[in-house]
C-alpha positions as CSV (number, residue, x, y, z in Angstrom):
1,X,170.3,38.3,47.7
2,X,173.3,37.8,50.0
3,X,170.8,39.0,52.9
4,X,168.7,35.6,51.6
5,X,171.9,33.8,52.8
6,X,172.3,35.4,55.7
7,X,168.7,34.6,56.8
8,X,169.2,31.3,56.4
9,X,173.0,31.0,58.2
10,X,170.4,32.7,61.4
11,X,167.7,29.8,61.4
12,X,170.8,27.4,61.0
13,X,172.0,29.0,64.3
14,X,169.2,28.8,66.4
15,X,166.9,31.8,65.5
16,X,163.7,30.2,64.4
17,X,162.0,34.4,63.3
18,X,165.0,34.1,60.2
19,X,162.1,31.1,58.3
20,X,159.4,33.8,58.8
21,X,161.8,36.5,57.3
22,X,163.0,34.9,54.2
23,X,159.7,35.2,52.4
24,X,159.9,39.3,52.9
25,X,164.0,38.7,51.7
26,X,162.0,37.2,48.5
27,X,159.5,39.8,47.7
28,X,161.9,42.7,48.4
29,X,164.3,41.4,45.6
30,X,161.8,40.6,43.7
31,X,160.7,43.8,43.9
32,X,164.1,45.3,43.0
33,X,164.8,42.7,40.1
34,X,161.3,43.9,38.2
35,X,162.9,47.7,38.8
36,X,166.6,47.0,37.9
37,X,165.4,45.3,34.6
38,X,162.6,47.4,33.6
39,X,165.5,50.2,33.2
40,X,167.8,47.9,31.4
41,X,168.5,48.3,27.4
42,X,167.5,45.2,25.5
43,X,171.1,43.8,25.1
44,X,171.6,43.9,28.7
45,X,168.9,41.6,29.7
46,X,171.0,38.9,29.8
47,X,172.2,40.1,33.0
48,X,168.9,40.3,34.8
49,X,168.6,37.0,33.5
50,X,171.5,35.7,35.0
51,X,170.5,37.1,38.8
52,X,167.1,35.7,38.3
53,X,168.5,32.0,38.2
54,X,171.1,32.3,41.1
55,X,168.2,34.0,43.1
56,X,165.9,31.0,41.8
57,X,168.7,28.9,43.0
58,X,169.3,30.6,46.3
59,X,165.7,29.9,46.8
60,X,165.3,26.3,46.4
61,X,168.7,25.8,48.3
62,X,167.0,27.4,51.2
63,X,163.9,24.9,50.9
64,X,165.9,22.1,51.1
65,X,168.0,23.4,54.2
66,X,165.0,24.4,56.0
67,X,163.3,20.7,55.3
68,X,166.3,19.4,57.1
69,X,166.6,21.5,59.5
70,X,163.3,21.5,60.5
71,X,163.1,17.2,60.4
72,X,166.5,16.8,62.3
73,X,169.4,16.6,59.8
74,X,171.0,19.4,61.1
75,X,174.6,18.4,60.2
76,X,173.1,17.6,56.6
77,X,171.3,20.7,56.4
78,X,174.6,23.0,57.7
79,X,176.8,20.8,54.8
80,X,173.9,21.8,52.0
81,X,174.2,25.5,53.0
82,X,178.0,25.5,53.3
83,X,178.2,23.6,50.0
84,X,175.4,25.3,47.6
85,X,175.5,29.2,49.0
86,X,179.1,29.9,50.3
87,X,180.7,27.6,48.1
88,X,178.8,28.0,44.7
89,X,176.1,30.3,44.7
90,X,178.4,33.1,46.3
91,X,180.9,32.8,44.1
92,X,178.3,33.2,40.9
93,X,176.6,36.2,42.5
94,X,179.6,37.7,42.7
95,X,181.0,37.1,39.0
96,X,177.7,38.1,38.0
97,X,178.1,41.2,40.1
98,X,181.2,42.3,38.5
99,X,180.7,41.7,35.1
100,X,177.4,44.5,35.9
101,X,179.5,46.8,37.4
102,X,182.0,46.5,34.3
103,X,179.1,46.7,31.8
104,X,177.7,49.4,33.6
105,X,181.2,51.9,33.8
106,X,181.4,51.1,29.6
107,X,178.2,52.2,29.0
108,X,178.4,55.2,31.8
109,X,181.7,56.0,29.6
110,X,180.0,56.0,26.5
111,X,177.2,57.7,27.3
112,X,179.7,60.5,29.1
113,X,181.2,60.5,25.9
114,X,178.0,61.2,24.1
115,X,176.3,63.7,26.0
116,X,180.3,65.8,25.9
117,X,180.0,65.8,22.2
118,X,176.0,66.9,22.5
119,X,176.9,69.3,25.0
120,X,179.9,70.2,22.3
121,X,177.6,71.1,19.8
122,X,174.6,72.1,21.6
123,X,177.1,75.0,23.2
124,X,178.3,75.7,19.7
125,X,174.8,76.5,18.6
126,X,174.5,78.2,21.8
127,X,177.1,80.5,21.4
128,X,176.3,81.6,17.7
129,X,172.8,82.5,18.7
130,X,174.1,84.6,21.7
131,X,176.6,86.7,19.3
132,X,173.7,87.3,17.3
133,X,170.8,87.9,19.8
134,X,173.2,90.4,22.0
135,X,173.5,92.3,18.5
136,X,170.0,92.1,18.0
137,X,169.4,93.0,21.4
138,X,172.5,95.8,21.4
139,X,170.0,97.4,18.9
140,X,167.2,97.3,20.6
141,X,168.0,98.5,24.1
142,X,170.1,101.3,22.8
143,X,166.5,102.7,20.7
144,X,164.7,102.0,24.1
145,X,167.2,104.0,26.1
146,X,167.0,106.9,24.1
147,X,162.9,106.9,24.0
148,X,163.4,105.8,27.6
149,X,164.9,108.7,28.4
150,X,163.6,111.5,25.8
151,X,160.1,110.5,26.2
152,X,159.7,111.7,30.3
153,X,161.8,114.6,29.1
154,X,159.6,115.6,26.7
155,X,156.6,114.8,29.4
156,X,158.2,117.0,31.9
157,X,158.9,119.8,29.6
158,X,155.2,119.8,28.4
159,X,153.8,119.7,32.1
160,X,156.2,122.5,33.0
161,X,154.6,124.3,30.0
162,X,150.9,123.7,31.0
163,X,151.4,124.5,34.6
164,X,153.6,127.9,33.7
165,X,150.5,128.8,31.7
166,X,148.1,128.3,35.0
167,X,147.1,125.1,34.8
168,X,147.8,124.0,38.5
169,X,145.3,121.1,38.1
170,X,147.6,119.3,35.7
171,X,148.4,115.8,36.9
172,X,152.0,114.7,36.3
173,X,152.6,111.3,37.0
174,X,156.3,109.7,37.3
175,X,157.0,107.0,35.3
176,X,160.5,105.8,36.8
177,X,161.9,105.3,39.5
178,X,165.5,107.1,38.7
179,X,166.5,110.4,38.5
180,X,163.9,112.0,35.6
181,X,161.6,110.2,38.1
182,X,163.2,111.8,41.1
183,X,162.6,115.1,39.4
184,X,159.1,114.7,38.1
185,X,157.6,113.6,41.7
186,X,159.6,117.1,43.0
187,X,157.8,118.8,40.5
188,X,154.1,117.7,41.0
189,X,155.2,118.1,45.1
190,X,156.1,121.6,44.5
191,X,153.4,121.8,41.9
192,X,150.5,120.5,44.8
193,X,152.3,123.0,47.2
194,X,151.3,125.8,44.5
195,X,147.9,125.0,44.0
196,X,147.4,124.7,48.1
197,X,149.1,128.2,48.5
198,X,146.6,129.1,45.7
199,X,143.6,128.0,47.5
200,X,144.5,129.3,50.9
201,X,145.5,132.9,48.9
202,X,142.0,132.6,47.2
203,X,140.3,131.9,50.4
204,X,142.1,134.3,52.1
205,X,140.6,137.0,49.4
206,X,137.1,135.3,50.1
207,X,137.1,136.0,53.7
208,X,138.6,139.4,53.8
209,X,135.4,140.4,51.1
210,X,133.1,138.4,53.4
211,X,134.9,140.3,56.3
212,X,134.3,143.5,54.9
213,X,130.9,142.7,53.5
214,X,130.2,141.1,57.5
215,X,130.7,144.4,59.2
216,X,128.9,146.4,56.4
217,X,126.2,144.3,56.9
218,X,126.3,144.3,60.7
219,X,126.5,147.8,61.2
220,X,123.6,148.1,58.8
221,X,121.3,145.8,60.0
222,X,122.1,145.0,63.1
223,X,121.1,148.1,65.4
224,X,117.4,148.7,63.2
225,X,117.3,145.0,64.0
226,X,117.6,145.5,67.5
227,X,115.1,148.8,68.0
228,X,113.0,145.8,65.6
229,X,112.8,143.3,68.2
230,X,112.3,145.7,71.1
231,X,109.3,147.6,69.4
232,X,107.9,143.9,68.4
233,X,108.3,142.7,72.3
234,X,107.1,146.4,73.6
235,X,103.7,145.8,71.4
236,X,103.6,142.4,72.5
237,X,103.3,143.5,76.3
238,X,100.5,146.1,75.3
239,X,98.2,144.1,72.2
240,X,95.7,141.8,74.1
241,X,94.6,139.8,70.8
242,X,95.9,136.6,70.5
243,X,96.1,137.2,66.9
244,X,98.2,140.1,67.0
245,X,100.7,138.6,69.6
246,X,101.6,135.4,67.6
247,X,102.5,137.8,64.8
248,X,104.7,140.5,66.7
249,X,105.8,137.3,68.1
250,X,106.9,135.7,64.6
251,X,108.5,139.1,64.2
252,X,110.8,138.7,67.1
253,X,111.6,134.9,66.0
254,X,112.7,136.3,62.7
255,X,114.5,139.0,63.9
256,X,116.9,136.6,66.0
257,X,117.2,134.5,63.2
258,X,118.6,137.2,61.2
259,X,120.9,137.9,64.2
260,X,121.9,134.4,64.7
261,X,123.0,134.7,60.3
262,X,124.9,137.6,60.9
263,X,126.6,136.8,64.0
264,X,127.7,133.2,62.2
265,X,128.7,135.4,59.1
266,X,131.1,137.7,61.7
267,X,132.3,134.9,63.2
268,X,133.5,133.3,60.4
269,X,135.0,136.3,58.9
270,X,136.7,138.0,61.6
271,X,137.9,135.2,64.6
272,X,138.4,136.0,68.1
273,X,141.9,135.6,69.0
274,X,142.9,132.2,70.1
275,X,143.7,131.9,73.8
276,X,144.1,127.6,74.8
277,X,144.2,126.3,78.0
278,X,144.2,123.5,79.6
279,X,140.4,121.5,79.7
280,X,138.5,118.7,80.7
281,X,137.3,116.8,77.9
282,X,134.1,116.3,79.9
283,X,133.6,119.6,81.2
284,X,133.6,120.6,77.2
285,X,131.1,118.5,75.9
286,X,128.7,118.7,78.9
287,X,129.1,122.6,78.8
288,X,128.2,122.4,74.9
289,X,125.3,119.6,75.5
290,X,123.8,122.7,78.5
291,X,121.7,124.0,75.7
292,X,120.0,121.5,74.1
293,X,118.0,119.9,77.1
294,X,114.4,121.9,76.0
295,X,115.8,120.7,72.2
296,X,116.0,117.4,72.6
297,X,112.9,116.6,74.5
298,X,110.9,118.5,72.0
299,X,112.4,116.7,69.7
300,X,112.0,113.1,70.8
301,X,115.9,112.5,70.8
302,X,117.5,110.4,72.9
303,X,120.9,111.2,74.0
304,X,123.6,108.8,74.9
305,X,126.7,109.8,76.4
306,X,129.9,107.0,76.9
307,X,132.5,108.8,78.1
308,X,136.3,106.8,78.7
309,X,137.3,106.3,82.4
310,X,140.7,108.2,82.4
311,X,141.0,111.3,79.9
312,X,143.7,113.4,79.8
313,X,143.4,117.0,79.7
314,X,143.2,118.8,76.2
315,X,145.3,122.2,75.4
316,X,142.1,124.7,73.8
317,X,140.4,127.6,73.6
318,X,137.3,126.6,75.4
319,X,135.1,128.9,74.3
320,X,135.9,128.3,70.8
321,X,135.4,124.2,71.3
322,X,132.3,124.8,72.8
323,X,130.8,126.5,70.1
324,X,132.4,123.7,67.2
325,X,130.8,121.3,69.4
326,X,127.5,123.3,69.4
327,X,127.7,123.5,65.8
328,X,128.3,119.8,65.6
329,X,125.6,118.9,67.4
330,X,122.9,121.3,66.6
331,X,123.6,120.3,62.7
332,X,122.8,116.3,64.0
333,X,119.6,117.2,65.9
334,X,119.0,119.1,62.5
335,X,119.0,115.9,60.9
336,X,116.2,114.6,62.9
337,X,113.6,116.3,62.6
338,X,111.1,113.3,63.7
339,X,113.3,112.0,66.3
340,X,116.2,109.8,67.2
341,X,119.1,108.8,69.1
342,X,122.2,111.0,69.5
343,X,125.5,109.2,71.0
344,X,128.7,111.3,71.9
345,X,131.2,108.9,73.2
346,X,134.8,110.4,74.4
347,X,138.1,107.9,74.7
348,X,141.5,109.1,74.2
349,X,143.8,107.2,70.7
350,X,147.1,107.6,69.7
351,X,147.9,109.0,66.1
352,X,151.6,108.1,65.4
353,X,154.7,108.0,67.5
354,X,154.7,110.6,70.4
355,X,151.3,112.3,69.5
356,X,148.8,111.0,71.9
357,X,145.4,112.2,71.9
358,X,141.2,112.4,72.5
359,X,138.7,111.8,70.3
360,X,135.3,112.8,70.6
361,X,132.8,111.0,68.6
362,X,128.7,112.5,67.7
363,X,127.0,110.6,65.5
364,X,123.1,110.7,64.7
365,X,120.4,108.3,63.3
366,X,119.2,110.9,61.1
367,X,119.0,110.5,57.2
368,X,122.7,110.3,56.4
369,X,124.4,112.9,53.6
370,X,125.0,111.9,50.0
371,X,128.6,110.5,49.0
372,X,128.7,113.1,46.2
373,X,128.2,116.1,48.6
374,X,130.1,114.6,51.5
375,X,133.8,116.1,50.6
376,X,131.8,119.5,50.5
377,X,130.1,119.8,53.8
378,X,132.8,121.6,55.6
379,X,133.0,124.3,52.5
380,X,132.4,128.1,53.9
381,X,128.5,129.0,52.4
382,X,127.9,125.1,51.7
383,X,124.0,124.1,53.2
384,X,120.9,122.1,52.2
385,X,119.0,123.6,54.0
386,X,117.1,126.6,52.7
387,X,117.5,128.8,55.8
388,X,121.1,127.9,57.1
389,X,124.1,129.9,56.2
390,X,126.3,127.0,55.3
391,X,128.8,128.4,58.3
392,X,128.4,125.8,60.6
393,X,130.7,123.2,59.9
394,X,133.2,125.4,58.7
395,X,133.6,127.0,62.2
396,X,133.6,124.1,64.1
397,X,136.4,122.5,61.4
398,X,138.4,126.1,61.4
399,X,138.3,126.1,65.8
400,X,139.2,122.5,65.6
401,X,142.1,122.8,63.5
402,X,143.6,125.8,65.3
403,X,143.6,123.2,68.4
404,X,146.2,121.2,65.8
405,X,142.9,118.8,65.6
406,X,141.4,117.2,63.0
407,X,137.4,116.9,61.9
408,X,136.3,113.9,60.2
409,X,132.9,112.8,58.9
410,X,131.3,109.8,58.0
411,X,128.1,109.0,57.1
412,X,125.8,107.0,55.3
413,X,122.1,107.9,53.3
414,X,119.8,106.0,55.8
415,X,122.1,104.8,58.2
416,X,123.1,108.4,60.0
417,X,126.5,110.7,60.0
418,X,129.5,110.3,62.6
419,X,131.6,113.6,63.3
420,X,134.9,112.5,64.8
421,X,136.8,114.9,66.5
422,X,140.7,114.6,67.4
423,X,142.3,116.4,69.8
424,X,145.9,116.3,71.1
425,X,146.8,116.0,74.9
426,X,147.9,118.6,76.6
427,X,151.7,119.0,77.2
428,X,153.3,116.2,79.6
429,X,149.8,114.6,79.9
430,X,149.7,111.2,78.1
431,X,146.6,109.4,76.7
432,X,146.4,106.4,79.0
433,X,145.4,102.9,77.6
434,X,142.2,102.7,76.7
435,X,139.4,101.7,79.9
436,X,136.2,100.1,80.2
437,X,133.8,103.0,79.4
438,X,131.4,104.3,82.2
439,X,128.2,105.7,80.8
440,X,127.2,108.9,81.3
């Protein structure tokens, strides 16, 4: 309201925009007013009142000063203001002003007062229920801090008992995070390393048996095997009937199939010693791939090859690479029987911090293995097939691991297997980042 004024003191001196302005002056107090009242309590309406007729007044004052302004009674229009807004309207506002501001620091008083005393009492009720909730609560905690604590005590004790008996199988699972928690994931660690000692012990057992059983069986079968074979090729070179020939001939097949068992079953039992050096990652696969050319055309397999630009050199025992990567692959052309595509891609990956190395990937289109016998595949004696050995994979993970590499395989029933190979660098070569790959 004393901006209303002060837009009409600007048209009186010259500035004809302050006309245009006072109808905004009158909508924002307006505006204001309806807010200011529509929070008031009922005996302080009187107020709002009050500013709504000086503000009615202030209004029609300005009419009449603009009316003779604008028609030439300038001097008459400057008296009118100086007379009706400085001299009485001003004033009123202002006495109106002060007896708000009064009202309003009685009532904020007595309202302070008010809310103390609710505050008072609201505190006071407060404070009782605390006394009597931390007893309540006293109880409570103190009969969940003792099952808290005897309760994974008496879980530990009992796993300790089961797993003392044999029972290396037995999950234990910690339920805390504090020290009984510390000491039951110590437990099931040292509990884990157990039953992994166990297993390699056990497996241990199983090859020395299967070592002893290998060389038993090979010096057994293996040389009437041989003078087998040569009698079945000697009588091949000497029957003319065609008939006769296909059989001595099915005789020889069989006879290198039964060498090809036994030498899996001797190589798997009793390992050549490992002797690494330093090898092209390229050289390997190609030298492993030599093999399989008549293979794969009888087959109707086509072979991809993607190999990374820049490989670093891989620390192995070449020999025994060769031969997991024969296994590998023979196993995929295995899988397709009718024909297909065979991809072996090479590019070198990092796995972790300082560890740099190659990973060679072979995956097939064949028919894909089962989820539920896909953990197994890699298990000594493990095949579907009736005339494998199940020896395969398990030589090619066993050479790979003694590399410090790692045999991974995923596949999918219809959609093919992947057998990814990792293989760390050779000392103070580096994996480089990874290239556009050049096909092979």
């Amino acid at each position: 309201m004393f901006n209303q004024t002060q837009v009409v003191w600007r048209y009186l001196s010259g500035d004809p925009a302050a006309k245009k302005e006072f109808p905004l002056t009158e909508q924002v107090v307006d505006y204001w007013l309806d807010r200011w009242a529509a929070g008031l309590p009922p005996d302080a309406l009187k107020f709002a009142d009050g500013v709504r007729a000086i503000e009615g007044d202030i209004r029609a004052v300005a009419a009449r000063v603009f009316k003779l302004y604008d028609s030439g009674q300038r001097e008459a229009a400057y008296l009118t203001a100086r007379h009706e807004l400085v001299e009485r309207l001003q004033p009123a506002l202002a006495v109106v002003n002060r007896e708000i501001y009064r009202q309003a620091r009685e009532l904020s008083v007595q309202r302070a007062v008010a809310e103390v005393q609710t505050i008072v009492e609201a505190q006071r009720r407060v404070l009782w229920s605390i006394i009597v909730l931390a007893l309540v609560v006293g109880l409570v905690a103190s009969w969940l801090i003792s099952r808290s604590l005897a309760r994974p005590i008496s879980e530990l004790r009992q796993a300790m008992a089961v797993v003392g008996a044999g029972d290396l199988d037995h999950a234990i699972e910690p339920r805390s995070r504090d020290e009984i928690g510390d000491l039951a994931r110590s437990f099931a660690q040292m509990t884990e390393r157990l039953r992994q000692s166990r297993a390699q012990l056990v497996q241990s057992e199983k090859l020395a048996s299967i070592g002893q059983m290998a060389a038993a069986v090979a010096h057994g079968l293996r040389n009437p095997l041989a003078s087998l074979r040569a009698a079945a090729q000697l009588a091949q070179h000497r029957v003319e009937a065609p008939a006769a020939r296909e059989q001595l001939g099915a005789i020889v097949e069989q006879v290198d199939r039964l060498d090809l068992r036994i030498a899996h079953l001797l190589t798997f039992s009793r390992p050549a010693p490992f002797r690494p050096l330093r090898e092209s990652v390229r050289a390997l696969v190609e030298g492993a791939l030599s093999g399989f050319s008549e293979l794969l055309r009888q087959r109707r397999v086509e072979l991809a090859m993607n190999h990374a630009a820049a490989l670093p050199e891989i620390r192995v025992d070449p020999m025994r690479l060769e031969q997991a990567l024969t296994e590998i692959v023979s196993n995929a052309l295995d899988a397709m029987p009718d024909g297909g595509r065979l991809e072996i891609a090479t590019r070198p990956e990092g796995a972790g911090v300082g560890a740099n190395g190659v990973v060679i990937e072979i995956s097939d289109s064949g028919g894909g293995i089962p989820s539920e016998i896909l953990p197994t595949v890699c298990e000594p004696f493990f095949t579907t097939r009736p005339e494998g050995t199940g020896l395969g994979l398990a030589i090619a993970k066993r050479y790979v691991e003694e590399a410090g590499g790692r045999l991974e395989i995923a596949s999918a029933v219809g959609r093919g297997t992947a057998v990814r190979v990792w293989l760390p660098v050779a000392s103070g070569d580096r994996a480089p980042a990874p290239a556009a790959p050049s096909l092979a």
